[in-house]
C-alpha positions in Angstrom: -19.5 13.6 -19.7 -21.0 10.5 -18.4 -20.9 10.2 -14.9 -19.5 6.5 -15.0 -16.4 7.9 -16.9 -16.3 10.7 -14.2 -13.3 10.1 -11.8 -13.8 11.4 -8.8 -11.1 11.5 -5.8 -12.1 10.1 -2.6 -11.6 11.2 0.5 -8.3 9.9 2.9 -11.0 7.8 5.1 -12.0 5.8 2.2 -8.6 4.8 1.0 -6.7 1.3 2.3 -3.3 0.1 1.9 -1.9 -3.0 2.2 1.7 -3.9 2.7 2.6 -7.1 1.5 5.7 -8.8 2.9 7.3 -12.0 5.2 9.0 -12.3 8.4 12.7 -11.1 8.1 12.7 -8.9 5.1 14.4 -6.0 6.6 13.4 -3.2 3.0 9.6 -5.1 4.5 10.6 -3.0 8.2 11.5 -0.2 6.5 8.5 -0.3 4.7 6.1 -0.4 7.1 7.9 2.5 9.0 7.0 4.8 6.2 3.7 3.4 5.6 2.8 3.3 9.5 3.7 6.9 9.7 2.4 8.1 6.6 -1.0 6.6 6.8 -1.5 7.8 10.7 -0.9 11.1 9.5 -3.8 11.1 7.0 -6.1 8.7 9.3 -5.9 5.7 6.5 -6.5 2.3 7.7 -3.7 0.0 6.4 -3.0 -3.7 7.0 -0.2 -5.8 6.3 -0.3 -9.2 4.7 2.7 -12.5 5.3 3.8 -13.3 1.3 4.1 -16.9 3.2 0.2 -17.4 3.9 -0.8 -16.9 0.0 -0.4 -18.7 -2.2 -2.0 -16.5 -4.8 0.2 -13.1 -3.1 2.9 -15.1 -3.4 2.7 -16.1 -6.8 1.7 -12.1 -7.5 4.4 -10.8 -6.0 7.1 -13.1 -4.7 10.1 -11.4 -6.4 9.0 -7.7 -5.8 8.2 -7.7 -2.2 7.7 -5.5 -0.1 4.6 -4.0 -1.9 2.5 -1.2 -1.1 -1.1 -1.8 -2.7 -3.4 1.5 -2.1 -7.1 0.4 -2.6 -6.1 -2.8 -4.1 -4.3 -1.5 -7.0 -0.5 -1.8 -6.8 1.4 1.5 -5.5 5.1 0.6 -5.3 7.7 -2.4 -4.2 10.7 -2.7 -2.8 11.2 1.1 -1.1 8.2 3.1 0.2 8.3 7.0 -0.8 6.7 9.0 1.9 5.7 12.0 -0.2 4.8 9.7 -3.1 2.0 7.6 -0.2 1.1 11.0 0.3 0.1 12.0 -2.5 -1.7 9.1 -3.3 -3.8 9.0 -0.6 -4.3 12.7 -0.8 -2.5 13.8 2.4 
């Protein structure tokens, strides 16, 4: 097999997710409990990014908020599974 077709896993310190949300949302609190905890468990940087300050989040995601991207691609919205993170980031 090709090695461009090859998927390989990467380890939990090359992994980033962001949390998209806005001021107030309390499922966006609650969301960024469980990613907070989950990615200090597995040593993932994660950053959190205000809906309100893009436009082009906004327009992405405005009805689905909060979301959980892991390395850019979208994980989940609205409530944060622990074990599901986990996995993802291979914790």
């Amino acid at each position: 097999m090709s090695p461009l077709l090859r998927r390989t896993k990467k380890n939990s310190g090359e992994h980033m997710v962001t949390l998209i949300g806005k001021p107030g949302c309390h499922l966006c609190d609650d969301a960024r409990a469980v990613v907070e905890q989950v990615c200090a468990e597995a040593g993932v940087p994660w950053e959190e990014k205000d809906i309100n300050q893009d436009e082009e989040l906004h327009r992405a995601y405005w009805e689905q908020i909060p979301v959980v991207l892991v390395d850019g691609e979208q994980h989940t919205f609205w409530k944060v599974d622990a074990a599901r993170l986990r996995r993802a980031l291979g914790a």
